[in-house]
DOGU-165516 format. One record per residue (C-alpha): x, y, z; residue number from 0. Coordinates in steps of 0.25 Angstrom, whole numbers. Layout:
! residues N
xx	yy	zz	seq
X	Y	Z	NUM
...
END
This chain:
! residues 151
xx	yy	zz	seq
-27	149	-407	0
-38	146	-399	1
-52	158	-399	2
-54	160	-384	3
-69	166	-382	4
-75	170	-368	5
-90	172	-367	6
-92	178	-357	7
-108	179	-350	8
-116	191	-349	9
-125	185	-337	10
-121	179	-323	11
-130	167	-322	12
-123	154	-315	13
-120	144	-327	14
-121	152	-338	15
-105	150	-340	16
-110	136	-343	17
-121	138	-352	18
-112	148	-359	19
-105	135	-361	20
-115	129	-367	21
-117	138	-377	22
-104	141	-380	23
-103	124	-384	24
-118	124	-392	25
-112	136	-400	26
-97	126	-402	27
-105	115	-404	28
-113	122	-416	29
-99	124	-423	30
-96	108	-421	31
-84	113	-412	32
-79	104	-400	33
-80	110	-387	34
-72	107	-373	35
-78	114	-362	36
-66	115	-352	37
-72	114	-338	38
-68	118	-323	39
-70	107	-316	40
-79	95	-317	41
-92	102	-310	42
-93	111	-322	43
-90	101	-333	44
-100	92	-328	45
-111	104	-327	46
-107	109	-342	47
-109	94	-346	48
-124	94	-339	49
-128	108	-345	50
-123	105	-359	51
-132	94	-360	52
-144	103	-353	53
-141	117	-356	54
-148	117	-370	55
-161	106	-374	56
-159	108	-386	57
-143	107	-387	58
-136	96	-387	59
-120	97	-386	60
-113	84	-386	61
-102	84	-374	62
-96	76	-362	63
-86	78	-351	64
-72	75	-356	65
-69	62	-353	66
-82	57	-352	67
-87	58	-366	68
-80	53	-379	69
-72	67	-383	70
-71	64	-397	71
-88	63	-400	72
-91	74	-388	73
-90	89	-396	74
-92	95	-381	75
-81	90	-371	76
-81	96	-355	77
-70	95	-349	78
-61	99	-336	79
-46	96	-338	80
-39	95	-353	81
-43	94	-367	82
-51	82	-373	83
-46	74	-384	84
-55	78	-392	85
-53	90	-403	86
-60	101	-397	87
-62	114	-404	88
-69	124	-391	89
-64	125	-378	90
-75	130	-367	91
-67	134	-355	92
-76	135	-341	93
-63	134	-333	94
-58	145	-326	95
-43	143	-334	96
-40	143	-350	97
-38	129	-349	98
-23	125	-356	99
-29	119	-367	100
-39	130	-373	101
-27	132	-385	102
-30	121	-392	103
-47	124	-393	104
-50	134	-406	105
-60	139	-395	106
-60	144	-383	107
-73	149	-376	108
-75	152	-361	109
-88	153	-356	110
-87	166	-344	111
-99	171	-336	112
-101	181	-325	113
-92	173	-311	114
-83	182	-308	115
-75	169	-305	116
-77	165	-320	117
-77	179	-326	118
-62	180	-318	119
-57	168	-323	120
-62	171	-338	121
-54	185	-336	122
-42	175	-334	123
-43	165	-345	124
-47	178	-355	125
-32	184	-352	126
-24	168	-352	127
-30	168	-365	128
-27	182	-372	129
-12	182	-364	130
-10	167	-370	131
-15	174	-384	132
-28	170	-386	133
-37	183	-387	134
-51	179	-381	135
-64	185	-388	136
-75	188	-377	137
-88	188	-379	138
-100	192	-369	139
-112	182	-370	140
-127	182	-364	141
-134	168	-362	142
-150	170	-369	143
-160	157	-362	144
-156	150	-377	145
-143	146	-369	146
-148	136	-363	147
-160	129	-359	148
-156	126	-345	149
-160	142	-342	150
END
């Protein structure tokens, strides 16, 4: 069974879902986890794909768009439609749906700030996964200036 964790920002600046994100995969990353970030649409997967490389100069997290990068050597895949081939342990959901696949991750996280338009749609994802029984923890979080150097 699947641990389903919501982190939900304190602050409401633009793009800080996204550095959440990044965050969210260093801290994965530092327990040699495999991590898909589950995307809404190609826009934003692309965008997640620029940041990881910039968000941090002294970070670097190995990752590629799925389906442009060897999933078996790449720990960080992002992706828009399906699962990878590739064992994955952490699911990162930015979509606005569970997608129908988060089952078979041990992790799910899903990264929430202040859009009412995200915060609405988080609402409904945290009650789809406690009716199918999967009791979501919550957790408040607060981004510091260390989160990333492109502040």
């Amino acid at each position: 069974m699947p641990r389903i964790d919501f982190y939900t920002l304190e602050s409401d600046s633009p793009g800080d879902r996204y550095l959440l994100t990044c965050r969210l995969v260093e801290r994965t990353r530092a327990e040699h986890l495999r991590v898909l970030i589950h995307c809404p649409d190609l826009t934003a997967a692309r965008h997640l794909d620029r940041l990881l490389w910039t968000w941090r100069q002294a970070s670097f997290i190995p990752h590629g768009l799925v389906g442009q990068t060897d999933h078996e050597l790449t720990p960080v895949l992002i992706g828009l439609d399906g699962t990878p081939e590739a064992e994955t342990q952490v699911l990162i959901n930015l979509a606005p749906a569970a997608p129908p696949f988060f089952s078979r991750f041990a992790r799910v996280c899903e990264p929430v700030d202040q859009d009412p338009a995200v915060r609405a749609a988080a609402r409904e994802r945290f009650r789809f996964y406690r009716d199918q029984g999967f009791p979501p923890a919550h957790h408040p979080v607060r981004l510091t200036p260390g989160d990333g150097d492109a502040w």
